[in-house]
N, C-alpha and C positions, 0 to 999 in steps of 0.2 A: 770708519763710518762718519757722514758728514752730520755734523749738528748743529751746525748755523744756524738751524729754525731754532735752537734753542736761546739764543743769546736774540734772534732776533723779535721772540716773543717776550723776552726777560725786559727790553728795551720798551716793549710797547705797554707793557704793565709800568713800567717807568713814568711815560707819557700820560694812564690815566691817572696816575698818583699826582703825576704836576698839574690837575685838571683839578684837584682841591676837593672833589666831590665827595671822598672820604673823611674830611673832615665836619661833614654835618653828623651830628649825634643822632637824628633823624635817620640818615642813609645808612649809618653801623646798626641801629636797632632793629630796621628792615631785614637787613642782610643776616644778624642773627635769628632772627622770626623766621625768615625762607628756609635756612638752617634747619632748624627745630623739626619745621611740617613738615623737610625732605627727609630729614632723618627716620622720622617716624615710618612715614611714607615707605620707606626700603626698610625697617625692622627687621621682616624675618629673612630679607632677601643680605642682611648683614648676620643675621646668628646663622644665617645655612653656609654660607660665604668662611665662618668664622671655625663653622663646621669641618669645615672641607679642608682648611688650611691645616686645624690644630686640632681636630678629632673634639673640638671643647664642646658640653652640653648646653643647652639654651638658656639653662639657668644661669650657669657662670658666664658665660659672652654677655648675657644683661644685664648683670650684677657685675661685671669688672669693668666694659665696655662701655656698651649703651646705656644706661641707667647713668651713669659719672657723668657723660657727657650731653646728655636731656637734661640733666641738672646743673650743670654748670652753665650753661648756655640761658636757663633760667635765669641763675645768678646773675651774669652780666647783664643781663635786660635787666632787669628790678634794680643794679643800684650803678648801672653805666652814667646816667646824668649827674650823679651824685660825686664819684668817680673823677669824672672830667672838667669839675667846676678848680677853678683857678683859687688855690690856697693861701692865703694872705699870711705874712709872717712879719716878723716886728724889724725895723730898723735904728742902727746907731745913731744917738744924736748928734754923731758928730756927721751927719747927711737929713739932721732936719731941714726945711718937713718933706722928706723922701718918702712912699710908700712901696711895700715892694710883696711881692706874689711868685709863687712857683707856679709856672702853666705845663699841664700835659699835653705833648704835641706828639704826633705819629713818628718815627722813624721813618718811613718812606718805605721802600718795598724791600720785604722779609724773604729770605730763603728758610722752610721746616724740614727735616729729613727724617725719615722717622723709620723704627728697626719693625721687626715680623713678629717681633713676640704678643705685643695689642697691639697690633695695626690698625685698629679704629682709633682706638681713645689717644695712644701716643702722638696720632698725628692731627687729629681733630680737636685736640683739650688744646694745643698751644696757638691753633689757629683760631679756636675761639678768641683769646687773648689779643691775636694779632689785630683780628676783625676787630674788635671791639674799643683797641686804642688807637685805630681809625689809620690802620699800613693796609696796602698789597700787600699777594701773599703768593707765592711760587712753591709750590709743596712736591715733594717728594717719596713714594712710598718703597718699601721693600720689598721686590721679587720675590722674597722666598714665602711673600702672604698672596702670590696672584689671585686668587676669588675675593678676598677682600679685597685688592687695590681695585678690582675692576667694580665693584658694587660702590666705590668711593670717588671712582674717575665718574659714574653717571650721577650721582649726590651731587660733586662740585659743581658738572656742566650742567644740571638741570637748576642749581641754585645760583651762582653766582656769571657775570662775565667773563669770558675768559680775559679780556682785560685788566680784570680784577683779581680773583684769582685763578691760578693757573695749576695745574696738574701734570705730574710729569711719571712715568713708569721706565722702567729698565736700569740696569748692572753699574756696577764701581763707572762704568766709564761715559756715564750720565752725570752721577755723583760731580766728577772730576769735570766736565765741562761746565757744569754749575756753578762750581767751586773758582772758574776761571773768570768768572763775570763778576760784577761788581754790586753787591748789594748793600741794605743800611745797617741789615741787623740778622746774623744768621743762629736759628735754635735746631741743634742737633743732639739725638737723642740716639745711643750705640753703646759698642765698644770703645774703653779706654784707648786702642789703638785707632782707631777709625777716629776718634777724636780727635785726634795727636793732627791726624791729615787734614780734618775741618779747619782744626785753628792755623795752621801753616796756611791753607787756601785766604782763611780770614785777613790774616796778617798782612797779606799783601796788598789789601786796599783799605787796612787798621779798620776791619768793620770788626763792632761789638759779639760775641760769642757768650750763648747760654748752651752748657754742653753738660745733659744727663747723662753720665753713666751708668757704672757698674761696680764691681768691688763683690769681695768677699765680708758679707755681711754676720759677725757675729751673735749666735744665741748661745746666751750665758742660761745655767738653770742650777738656782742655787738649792743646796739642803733645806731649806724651809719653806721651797717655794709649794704651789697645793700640785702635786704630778699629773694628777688623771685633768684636771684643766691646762697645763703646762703642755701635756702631753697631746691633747688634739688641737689647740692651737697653734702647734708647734707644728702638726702636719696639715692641717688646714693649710698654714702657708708655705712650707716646703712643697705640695700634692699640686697648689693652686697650679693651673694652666701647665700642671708638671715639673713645676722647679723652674720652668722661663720665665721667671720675674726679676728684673735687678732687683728689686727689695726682700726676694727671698733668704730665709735664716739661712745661710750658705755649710754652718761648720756648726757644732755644739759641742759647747765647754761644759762637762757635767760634773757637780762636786761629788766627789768620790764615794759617798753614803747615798745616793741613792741612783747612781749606776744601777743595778739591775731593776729596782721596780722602776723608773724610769722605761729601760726597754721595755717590760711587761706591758705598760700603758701604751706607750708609741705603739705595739701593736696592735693592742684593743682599740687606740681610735684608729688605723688603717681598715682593723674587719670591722670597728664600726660605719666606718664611710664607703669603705670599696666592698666590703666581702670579702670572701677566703682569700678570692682568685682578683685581685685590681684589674686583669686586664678583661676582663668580663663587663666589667662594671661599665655603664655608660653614660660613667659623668668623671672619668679617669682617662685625661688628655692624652696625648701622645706626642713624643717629641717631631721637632719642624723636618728633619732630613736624616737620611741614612747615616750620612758623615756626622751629622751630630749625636746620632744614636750611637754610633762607633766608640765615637770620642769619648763617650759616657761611659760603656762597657766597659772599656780599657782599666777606667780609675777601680772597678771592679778586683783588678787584681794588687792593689798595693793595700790588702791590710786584711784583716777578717773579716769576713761577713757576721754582722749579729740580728742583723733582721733582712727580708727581704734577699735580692742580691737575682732577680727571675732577669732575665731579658728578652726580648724576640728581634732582629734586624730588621727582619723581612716586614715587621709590624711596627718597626720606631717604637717600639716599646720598652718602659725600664720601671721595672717596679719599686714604689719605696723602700730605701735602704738605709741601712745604718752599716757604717764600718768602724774596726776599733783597731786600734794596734798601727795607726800610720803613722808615719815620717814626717815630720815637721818637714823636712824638704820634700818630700815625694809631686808629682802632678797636681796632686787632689789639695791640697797644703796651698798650692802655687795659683792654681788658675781657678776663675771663678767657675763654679760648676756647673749653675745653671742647669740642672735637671736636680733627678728626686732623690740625689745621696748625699747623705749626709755624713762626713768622717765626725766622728766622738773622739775626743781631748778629754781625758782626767781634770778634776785640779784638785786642793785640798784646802787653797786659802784665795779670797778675792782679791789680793794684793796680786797673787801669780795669775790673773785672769788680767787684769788691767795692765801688766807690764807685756804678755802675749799680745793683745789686741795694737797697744802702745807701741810694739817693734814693726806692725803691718803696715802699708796703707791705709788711708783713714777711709771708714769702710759708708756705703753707701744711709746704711740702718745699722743700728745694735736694738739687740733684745735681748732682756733683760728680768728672767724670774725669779721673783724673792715677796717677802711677805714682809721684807725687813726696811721701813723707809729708810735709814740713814745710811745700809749698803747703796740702796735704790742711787741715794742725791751722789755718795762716791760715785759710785761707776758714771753717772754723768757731769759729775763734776772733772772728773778726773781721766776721759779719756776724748774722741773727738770723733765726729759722726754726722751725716747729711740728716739723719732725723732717727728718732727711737722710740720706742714702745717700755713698756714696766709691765710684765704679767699680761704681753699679747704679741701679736706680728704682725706687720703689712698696715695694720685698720686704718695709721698716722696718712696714709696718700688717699683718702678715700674724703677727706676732709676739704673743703674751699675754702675754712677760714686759718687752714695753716699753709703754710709754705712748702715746698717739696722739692730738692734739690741735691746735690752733691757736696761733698769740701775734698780738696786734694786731687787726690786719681779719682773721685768717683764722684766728681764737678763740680760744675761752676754756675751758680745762677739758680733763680727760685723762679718756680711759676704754681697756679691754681689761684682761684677766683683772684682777688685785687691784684696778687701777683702776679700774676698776668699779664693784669693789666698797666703794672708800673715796670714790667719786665721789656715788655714791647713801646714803650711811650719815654720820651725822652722827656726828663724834667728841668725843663727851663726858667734859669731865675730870672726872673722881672721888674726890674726900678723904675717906678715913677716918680720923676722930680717934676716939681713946681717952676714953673716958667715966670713965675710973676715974683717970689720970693726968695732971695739968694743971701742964705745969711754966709759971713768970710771967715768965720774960723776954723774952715778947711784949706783957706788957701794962705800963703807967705804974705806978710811976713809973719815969722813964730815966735815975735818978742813977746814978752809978758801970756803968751796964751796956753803954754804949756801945765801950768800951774791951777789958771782959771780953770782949765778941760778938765787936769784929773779932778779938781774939787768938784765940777760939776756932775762928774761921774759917779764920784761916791757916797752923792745923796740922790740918787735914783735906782 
């Protein structure tokens, strides 16, 4: 298939970028304002959209979705001028009287790609960002959320130019033609493997890369931690959106004394949130495709079932699970699971918890329950994590004034409120020297001045 209109609209977003018009503080705060009203604007026409794609309730699409990102968008209007004023920082004397400042300047035009799990808020939270430190923005949504991408393609075109930004739908071999062009700054959000091929595409024109993944997210739950709170926080964030969260607790390491009431809990908040039957329930997601429902079922057979364990294909249904008895090698052990099961690990001392986590990839989130501070500062002193919770899950992304990102396999780069905005903004240092004052003991000769400097030095 020919895609030339692709590269030849990527060009023409090029050309408004070199028209400067983005760099008024004025025309960013417009453009997030248009934002804001069109969002609203399509509200339910994005929870029915969000419906459709992922079975989610209207409550959780605006509490996970919509609601983060009315708020964030908020955030950058209130403290965008703030943000964007030119930082003044001190200079050596040995470049008096120099003054010098860091300036935030845009990148020029942004490639976002963003995966089907939030397909609102993944791909509209980094565009606020982009918007806001004053780049084009070329976005890309994922097919496997089509009613969403298409309630987001009329959002764009009704908000912005499309020489401004630009909106793109369809398969890998979109991705791939995108990836062929030449952008300033590209933020992709996926699989650890889908990663692998952004930053290869990157590399070839050294553009900068912020790449969210994924990972096998540990929850640790220690002998003193409170269970019946442990225990629906715990599925709170496993249930959320069905386990298609990167930051879902992926695996649970439980100390060996309270194994079973542990499960006893994990099921009282399952029938406290879904009912007998979850698949009844109508605020209990469903997973995105057959093949991913598949893939789920399968890990079903490498271990016992001790809760849960229902499925349905024909319904992409998988009910919360808990399994025991698996293989530190098996599937489930290996790949990120991304749906509602959860394989249970023994342990019996927290030392054997921190050298497990220690041997994996370093994992997107760790959580963390104990009642015990100086276990708590161990386990985060002592092992390595893209962000973590103590006695909760997930809540650490929900925040603007923290960071939110990966380290290792499960990435690179931080965004949410300022982060964002210093994610997307190039920080340029800036020297002002004096034209009129030239003092010479920076330049040759270096007789006798070497002496005078350091004393000069080390009475200031």
């Amino acid at each position: 298939m020919d895609y030339s209109y692709i590269s030849s609209h990527v060009e023409d977003i090029r050309n408004f970028y070199n028209s400067r018009k983005t760099q008024s503080i004025a025309f960013r705060i417009a453009a997030l304002e248009r934002l804001y009203k069109n969002i609203k604007l399509y509200e339910q026409d994005i929870l029915d959209a969000l419906s459709e794609d992922l079975s989610k309730s209207n409550f959780e699409s605006y509490a996970t979705e919509v609601s983060i990102i009315l708020k964030e968008i908020q955030y950058h209007i209130r403290h965008l001028k703030r943000w964007s004023k030119a930082r003044k920082v001190g200079m050596s004397l040995l470049f008096f009287p120099s003054k010098s400042c860091i300036v935030q300047e845009p990148y020029g035009v942004v490639l976002i790609i963003a995966p089907w799990n939030y397909p609102f808020q993944l791909l509209i939270s980094p565009l606020i960002g982009a918007i806001s430190a004053g780049n084009c923005v070329v976005l890309k949504s994922s097919p496997k959320a089509p009613a969403t991408s298409e309630v987001i393609e009329k959002i764009v075109n009704n908000t912005f130019q499309k020489e401004y930004v630009a909106f793109f739908q369809g398969h890998r071999d979109v991705n791939q033609t995108l990836l062929e062009n030449k952008f300033d700054y590209i933020f992709f959000t996926g699989s650890p493997s889908m990663g692998k091929i952004v930053m290869e595409g990157a590399a070839k024109h050294l553009t900068p890369v912020t790449l969210e993944l994924g990972g096998k997210s540990p929850c640790i739950i220690e002998s003193d931690a409170n269970i019946k709170i442990a225990a629906r926080r715990i599925i709170w964030g496993k249930t959320l959106n069905s386990g298609q969260t990167c930051v879902a607790p992926d695996y649970l390491l439980v100390h060996k004394d309270i194994r079973e009431n542990l499960l006893l809990e994990l099921q009282n908040s399952i029938t406290e949130m879904y009912g007998e039957n979850p698949k009844d329930s109508p605020d209990y997601p469903r997973i995105i495709s057959l093949a991913a429902t598949t893939r789920l079922a399968s890990y079903l057979k490498e271990g016992k079932i001790l809760l849960g364990g229902d499925y349905d294909l024909d319904d992409n249904y998988i009910a919360p699970t808990v399994i025991g008895e698996v293989s530190e090698e098996s599937a489930i052990m290996q790949d990120e699971i991304f749906g509602p099961i959860f394989p249970l690990i023994e342990y019996s001392d927290i030392k054997e918890v921190i050298t497990f986590v220690n041997n994996r990839e370093k994992p997107l989130a760790l959580y963390y329950f104990t009642n015990d501070k100086k276990k708590a500062k161990q386990v985060l002193s002592e092992t390595s994590s893209g962000g973590a919770c103590i006695n909760d899950t997930i809540v650490h992304v929900g925040s603007h004034k923290l960071p939110f990102g990966g380290v290792g396999n499960s990435g690179m780069g931080r965004y949410h409120g300022k982060f964002s905005f210093d994610t997307f903004s190039n920080q340029k240092s800036v020297v002002f020297s004096s034209g009129k004052i030239d003092i010479k003991l920076k330049y040759p000769p270096y007789k006798d001045k070497y002496e005078n400097y350091r004393d000069m030095l080390t009475k200031f």
